[in-house]
C-alpha positions as CSV (number, residue, x, y, z in Angstrom):
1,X,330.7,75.2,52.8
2,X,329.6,74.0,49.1
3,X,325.8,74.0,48.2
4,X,325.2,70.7,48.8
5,X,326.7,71.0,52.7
6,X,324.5,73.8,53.4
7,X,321.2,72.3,51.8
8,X,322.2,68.9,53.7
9,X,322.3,71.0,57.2
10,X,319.3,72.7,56.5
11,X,317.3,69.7,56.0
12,X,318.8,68.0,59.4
13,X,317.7,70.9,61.0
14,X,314.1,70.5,59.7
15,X,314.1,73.9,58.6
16,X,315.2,75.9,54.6
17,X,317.6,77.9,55.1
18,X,318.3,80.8,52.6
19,X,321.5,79.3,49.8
20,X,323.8,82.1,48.6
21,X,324.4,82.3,45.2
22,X,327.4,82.3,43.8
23,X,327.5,86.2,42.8
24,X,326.6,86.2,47.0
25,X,323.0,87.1,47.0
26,X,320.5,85.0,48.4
27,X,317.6,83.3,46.9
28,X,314.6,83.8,48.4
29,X,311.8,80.8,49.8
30,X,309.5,81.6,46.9
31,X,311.4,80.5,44.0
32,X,312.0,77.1,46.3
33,X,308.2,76.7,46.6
34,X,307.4,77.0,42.8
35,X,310.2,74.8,42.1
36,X,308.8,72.2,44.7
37,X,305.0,72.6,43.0
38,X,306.5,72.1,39.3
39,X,308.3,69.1,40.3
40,X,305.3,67.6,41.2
41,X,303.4,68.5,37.8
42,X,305.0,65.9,36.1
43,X,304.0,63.1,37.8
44,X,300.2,64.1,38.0
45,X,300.3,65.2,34.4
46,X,301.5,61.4,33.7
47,X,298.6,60.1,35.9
48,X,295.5,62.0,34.1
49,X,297.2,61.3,30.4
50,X,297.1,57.5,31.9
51,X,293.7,57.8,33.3
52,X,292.2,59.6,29.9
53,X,293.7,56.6,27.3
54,X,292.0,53.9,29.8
55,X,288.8,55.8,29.6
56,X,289.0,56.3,25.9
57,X,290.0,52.2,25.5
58,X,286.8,51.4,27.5
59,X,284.6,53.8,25.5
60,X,286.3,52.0,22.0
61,X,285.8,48.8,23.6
62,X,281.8,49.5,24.5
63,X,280.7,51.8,21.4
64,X,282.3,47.9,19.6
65,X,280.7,45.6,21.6
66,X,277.3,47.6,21.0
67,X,278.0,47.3,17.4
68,X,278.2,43.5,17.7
69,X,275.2,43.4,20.0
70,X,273.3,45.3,16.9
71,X,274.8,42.9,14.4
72,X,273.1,39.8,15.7
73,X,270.3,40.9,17.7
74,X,267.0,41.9,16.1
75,X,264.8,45.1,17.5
76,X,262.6,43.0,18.7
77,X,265.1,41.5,20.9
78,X,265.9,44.9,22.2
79,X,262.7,45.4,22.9
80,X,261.3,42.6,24.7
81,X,264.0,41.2,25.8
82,X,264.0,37.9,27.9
83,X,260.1,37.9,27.0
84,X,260.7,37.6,23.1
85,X,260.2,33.4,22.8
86,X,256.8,34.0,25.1
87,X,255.6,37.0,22.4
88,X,256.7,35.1,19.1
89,X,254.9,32.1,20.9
90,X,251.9,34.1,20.9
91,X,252.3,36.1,17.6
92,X,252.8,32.1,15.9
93,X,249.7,31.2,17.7
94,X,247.7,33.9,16.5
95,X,249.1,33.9,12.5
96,X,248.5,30.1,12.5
97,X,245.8,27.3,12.4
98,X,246.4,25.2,15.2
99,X,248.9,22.9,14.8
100,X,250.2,20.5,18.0
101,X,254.0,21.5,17.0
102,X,253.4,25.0,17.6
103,X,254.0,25.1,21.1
104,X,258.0,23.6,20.5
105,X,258.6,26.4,17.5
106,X,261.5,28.3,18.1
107,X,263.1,31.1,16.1
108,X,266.5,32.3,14.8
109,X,267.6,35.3,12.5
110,X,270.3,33.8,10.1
111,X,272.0,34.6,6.4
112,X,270.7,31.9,3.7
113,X,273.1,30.4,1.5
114,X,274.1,31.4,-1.6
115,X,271.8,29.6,-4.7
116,X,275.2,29.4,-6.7
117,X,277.6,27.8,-3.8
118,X,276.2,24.4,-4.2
119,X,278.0,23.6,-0.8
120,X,275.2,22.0,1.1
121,X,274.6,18.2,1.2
122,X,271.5,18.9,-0.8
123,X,273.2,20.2,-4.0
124,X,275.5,18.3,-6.8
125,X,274.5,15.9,-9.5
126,X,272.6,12.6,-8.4
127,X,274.2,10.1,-6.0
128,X,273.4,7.6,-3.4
129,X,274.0,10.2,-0.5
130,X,272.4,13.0,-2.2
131,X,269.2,11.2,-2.3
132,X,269.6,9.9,1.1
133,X,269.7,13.6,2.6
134,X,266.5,14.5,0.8
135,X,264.7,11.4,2.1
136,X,265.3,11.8,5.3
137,X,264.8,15.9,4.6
138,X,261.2,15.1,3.9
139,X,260.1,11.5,5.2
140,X,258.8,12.6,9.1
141,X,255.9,10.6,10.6
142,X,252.6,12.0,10.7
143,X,251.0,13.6,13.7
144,X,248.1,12.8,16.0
145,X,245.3,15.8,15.7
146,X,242.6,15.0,18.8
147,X,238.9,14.7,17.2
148,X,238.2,18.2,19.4
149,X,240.5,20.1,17.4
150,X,239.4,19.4,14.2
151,X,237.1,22.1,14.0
152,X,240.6,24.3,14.7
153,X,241.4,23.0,11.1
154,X,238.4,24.2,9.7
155,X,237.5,20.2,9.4
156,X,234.8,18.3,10.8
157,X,235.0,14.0,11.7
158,X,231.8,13.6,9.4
159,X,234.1,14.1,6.1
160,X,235.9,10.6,6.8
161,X,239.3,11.1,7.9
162,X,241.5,8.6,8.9
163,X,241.4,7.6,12.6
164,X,244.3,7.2,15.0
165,X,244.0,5.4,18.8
166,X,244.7,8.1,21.3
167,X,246.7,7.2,24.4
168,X,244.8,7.2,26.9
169,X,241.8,6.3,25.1
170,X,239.4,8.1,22.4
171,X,239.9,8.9,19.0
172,X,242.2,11.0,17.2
173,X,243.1,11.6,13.3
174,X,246.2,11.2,11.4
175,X,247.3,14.4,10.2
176,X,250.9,15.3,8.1
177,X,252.9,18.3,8.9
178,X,252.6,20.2,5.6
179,X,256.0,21.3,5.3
180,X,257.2,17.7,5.0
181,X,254.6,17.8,1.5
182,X,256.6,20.6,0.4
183,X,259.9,19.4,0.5
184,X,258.3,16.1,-1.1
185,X,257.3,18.0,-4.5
186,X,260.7,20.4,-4.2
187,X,262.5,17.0,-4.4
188,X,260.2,15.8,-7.0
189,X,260.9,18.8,-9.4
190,X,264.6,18.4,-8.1
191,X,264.5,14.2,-9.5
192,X,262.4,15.7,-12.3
193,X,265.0,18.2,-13.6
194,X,267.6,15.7,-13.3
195,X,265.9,12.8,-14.6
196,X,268.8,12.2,-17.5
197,X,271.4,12.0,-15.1
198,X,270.7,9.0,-13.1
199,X,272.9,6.0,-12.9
200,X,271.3,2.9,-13.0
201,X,270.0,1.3,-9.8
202,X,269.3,5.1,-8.9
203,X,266.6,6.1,-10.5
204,X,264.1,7.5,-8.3
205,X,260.6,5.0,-8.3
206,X,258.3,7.9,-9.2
207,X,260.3,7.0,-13.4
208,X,261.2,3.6,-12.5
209,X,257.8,2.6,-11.4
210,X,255.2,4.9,-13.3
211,X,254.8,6.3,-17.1
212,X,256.1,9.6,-18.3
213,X,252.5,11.6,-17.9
214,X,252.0,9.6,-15.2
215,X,255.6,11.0,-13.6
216,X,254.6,14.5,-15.2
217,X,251.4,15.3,-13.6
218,X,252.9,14.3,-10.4
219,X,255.5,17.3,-10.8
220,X,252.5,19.6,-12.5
221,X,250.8,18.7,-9.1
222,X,254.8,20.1,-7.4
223,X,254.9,23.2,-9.1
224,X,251.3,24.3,-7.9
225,X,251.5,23.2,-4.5
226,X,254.8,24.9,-4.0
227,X,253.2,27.9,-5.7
228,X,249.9,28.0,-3.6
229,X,252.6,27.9,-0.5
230,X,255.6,30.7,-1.8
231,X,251.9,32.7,-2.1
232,X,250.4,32.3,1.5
233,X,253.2,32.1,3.1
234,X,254.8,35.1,1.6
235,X,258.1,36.1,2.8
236,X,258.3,39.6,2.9
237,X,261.5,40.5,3.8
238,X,263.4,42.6,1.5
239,X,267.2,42.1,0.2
240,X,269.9,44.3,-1.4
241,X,271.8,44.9,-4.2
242,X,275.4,45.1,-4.2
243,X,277.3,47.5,-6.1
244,X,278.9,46.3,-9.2
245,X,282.5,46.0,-9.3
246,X,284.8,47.8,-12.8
247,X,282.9,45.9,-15.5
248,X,280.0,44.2,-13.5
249,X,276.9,45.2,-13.0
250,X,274.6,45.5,-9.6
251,X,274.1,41.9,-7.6
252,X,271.6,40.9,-5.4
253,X,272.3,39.6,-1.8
254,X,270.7,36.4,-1.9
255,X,271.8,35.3,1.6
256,X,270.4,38.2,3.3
257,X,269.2,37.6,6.9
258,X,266.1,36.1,7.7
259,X,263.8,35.3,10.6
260,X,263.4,31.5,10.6
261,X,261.4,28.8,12.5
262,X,264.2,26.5,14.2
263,X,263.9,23.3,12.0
264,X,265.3,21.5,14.6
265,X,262.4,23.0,17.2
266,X,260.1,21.7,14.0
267,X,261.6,18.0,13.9
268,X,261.7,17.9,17.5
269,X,257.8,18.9,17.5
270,X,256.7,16.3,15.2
271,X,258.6,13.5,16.9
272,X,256.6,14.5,19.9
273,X,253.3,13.8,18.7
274,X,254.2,11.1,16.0
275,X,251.9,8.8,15.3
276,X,251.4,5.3,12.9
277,X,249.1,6.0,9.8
278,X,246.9,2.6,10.1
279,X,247.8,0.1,7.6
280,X,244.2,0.1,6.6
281,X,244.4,3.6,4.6
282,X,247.0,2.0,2.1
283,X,244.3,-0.7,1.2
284,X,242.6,1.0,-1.9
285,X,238.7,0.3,-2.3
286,X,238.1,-0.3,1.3
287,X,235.3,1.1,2.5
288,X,236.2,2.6,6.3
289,X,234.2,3.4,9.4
290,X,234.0,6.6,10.5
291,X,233.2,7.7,14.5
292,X,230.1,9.5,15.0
């Protein structure tokens, strides 16, 4: 009987019997045993060296997501969490004077633009939609400010402001988002720079319609206003620098991030509380009446 017939009749009989080698010795159980234990290594070496890359995948896949996460979300966010748009509600409440779009300011971290890239629908030489996107950048209607919060403004109804009809009843003032008076002198400086390069039927009214010192102490007024606001409402985050490449030297990151008000949560504010300026505070040399 071969090898095979005897291993064949030992496993019918449920039982090992000893195999004689060929030189006619036996071989005993415990060389059988290790070789039954080794032939099973294999297969749980295979599982743990399958189990190990799935762990180290996961752990890739996790230490890259938290580096994403960090990317775009400020420490603040990590700190407060879901509470973050009640605290900067707050924290705006507290910097500012009281204004009625503060309640519907949101905020966003984002890159500005470069100055250079002249990709926005703001930039290039003067045409008809260029100073269509400014107009409607800066012309927003004015808001209603109640006669109680006045004092919140540091103002008081007995210096003759222009009223406003409440709904509801009772008397309110008109009031103008300042913002919208700052983008009014940036384009006025803007017009001003480019004055020489208007087409005809294009050029804005404040040359068409008014003399040069006239047009000039208007943008005088600009360049102070937008001074007195760069100054208050100093923005104190810092940029970087990048390292020049062979034969450049150093340049700064101009579109490093910043924490913005939403403009959209500020248009959306304004339109909420719009209200008509009277027709009466265009008509120069009339004397108004004033609630007591």
């Amino acid at each position: 009987m071969d090898f095979r017939a005897k291993w064949w009749k030992g496993v019918q009989n449920g039982q090992y019997a000893p195999v004689e080698m060929e030189e006619g010795k036996q071989q005993s159980e415990a060389p059988l045993e290790d070789a039954a234990i080794v032939s099973k290594a294999p297969s749980l070496l295979v599982s743990l060296e399958t189990l190990t890359r799935i762990v180290c995948v996961l752990m890739f896949l996790a230490g890259a997501g938290m580096m994403w996460t960090s990317r775009t979300t400020t420490t603040k966010t990590r700190k407060y969490g879901s509470d973050l748009p009640k605290k900067e509600a707050e924290c705006t409440k507290l910097l500012s004077l009281w204004s009625p779009v503060l309640p519907s300011v949101r905020y966003e971290v984002r890159d500005f633009k470069e100055s250079t890239s002249n990709n926005t629908i703001y930039d290039g030489p003067p045409s008809a939609s260029l100073e269509a996107a400014w107009k409607t950048l800066e012309t927003m209607p004015a808001v209603m400010i109640p006669d109680e919060n006045l004092i919140l403004l540091d103002r008081s109804h007995i210096q003759g402001f222009v009223e406003a009809k409440r709904e509801g009843g009772g008397i309110g003032y008109v009031g103008t988002v300042e913002v919208f008076h700052h983008l009014h002198c940036l384009n006025v400086v803007r017009q001003y720079v480019q004055r020489d390069e208007y087409p005809d039927g294009l050029v804005p009214w404040l040359f068409k319609s008014n003399s040069k010192q006239v047009a000039r102490d208007h943008v005088t007024h600009c360049i102070a206003t937008l001074r007195e606001a760069l100054m208050c409402n100093a923005d104190l985050t810092p940029y970087l620098w990048f390292k020049g490449k062979v034969g450049e030297v150093a340049k700064e990151d101009f579109g490093a991030s910043h924490k913005c008000k939403n403009w959209d949560s500020i248009v959306e504010g304004v339109k909420k509380h719009a209200v008509d300026i009277p027709k009466s505070a265009f008509q120069p040399g009339k004397e108004h009446e004033h609630s007591k």
